[in-house]
C-alpha positions as CSV (number, residue, x, y, z in Angstrom):
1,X,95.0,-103.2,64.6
2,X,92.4,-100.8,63.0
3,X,90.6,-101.1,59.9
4,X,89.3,-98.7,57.7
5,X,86.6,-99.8,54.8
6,X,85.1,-97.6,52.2
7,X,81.8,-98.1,50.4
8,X,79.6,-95.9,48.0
9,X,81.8,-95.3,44.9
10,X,80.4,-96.2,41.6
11,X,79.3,-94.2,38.0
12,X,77.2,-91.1,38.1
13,X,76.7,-88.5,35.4
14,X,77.6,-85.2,35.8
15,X,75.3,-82.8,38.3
16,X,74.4,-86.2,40.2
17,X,75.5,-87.6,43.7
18,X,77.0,-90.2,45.6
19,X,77.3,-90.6,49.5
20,X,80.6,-92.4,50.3
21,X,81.2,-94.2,53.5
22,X,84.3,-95.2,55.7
23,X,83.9,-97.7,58.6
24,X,86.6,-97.9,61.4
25,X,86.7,-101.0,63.4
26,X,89.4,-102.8,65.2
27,X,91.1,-102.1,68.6
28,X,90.8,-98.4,69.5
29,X,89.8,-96.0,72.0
30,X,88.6,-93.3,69.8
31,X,88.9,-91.4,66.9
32,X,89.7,-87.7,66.7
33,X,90.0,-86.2,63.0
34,X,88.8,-87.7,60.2
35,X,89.0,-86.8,56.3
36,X,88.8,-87.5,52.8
37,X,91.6,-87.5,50.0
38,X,91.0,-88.7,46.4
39,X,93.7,-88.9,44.0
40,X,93.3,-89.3,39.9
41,X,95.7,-91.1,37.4
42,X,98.9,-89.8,37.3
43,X,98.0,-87.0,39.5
44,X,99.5,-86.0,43.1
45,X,97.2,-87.2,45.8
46,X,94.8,-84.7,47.4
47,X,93.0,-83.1,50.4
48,X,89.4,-83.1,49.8
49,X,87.7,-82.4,53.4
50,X,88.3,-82.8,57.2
51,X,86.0,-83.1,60.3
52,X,87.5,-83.0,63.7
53,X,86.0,-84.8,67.0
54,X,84.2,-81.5,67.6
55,X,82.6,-81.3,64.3
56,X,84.3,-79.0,62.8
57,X,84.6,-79.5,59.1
58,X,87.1,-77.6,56.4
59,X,87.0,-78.1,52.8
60,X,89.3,-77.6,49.6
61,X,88.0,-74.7,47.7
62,X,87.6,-77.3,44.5
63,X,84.5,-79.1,46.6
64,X,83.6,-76.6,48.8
65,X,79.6,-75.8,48.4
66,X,79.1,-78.8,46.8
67,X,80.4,-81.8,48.9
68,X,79.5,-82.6,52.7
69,X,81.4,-84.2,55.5
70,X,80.0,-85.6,58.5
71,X,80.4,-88.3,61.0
72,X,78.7,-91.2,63.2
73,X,80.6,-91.5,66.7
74,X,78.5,-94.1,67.8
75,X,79.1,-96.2,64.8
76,X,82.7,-94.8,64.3
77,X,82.0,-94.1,60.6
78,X,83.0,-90.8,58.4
79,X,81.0,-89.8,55.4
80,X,81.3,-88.0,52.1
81,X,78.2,-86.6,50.7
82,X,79.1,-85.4,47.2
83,X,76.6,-83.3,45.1
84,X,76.7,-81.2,41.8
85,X,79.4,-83.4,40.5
86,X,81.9,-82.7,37.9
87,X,83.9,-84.9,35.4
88,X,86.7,-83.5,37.0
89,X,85.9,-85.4,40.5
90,X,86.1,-88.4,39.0
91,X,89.4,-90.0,41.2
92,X,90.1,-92.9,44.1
93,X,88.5,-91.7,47.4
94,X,90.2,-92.7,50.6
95,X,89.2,-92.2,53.6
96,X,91.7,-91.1,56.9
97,X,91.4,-91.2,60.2
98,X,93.6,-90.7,62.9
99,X,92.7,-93.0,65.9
100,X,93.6,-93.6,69.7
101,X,95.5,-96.4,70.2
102,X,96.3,-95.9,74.0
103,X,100.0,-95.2,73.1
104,X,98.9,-92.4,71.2
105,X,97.0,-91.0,67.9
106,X,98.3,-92.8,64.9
107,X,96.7,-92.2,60.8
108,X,95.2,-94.8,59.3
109,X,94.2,-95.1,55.6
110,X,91.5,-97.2,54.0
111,X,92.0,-99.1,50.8
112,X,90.0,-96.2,48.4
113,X,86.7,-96.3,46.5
114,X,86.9,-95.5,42.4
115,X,84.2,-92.7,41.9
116,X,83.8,-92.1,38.0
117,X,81.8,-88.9,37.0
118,X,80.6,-89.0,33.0
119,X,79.9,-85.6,31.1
């Protein structure tokens, strides 16, 4: 069983940052791709960034410029570095990853961070 667990959210005014974390541990080989989605109230859950094993990172165009996704392999942790921030970022991170299990690669979720951006 695999565990995902965010950290970093909290309340920023607009134009500051925040650096959210995501921590896999459990049972696992490895992880290849990892990303962030964030989703506001009554809105449709989105994409926000990606970084492969490799990596390689892609962005939505709504972040792009201002946020930055990286990753620890050693200590199988993804990050969001998030600058220049808006009101309109203000949503429930989650972090994904999708992680060797030995029978396969399989997505697993973590449980979201509330990141509030005031104007």
């Amino acid at each position: 069983q695999v565990q995902l667990v965010e950290s970093g959210g909290g309340l920023v005014q607009a134009g500051g940052s925040l650096r959210l974390s995501c921590v896999a541990s459990g049972s696992m080989f490895g992880i290849n791709d990892m990303a962030w989605h964030r989703q506001a109230p009554g809105k449709e859950r989105e994409w926000v960034a990606t970084i492969n094993s490799g990596g390689a990172t892609n962005y939505a165009g709504a972040v792009k410029g201002r946020f930055t996704i990286s990753r620890d392999n050693s200590k199988n942790t993804v990050f969001l570095q998030m600058n220049s921030l808006k009101p309109e970022d203000t949503a429930v991170y989650y972090c994904n990853a999708l992680v060797n299990v030995y029978t396969g690669l399989k997505p697993y979720w973590g449980q979201g961070t509330q990141v509030t951006v005031t104007s």
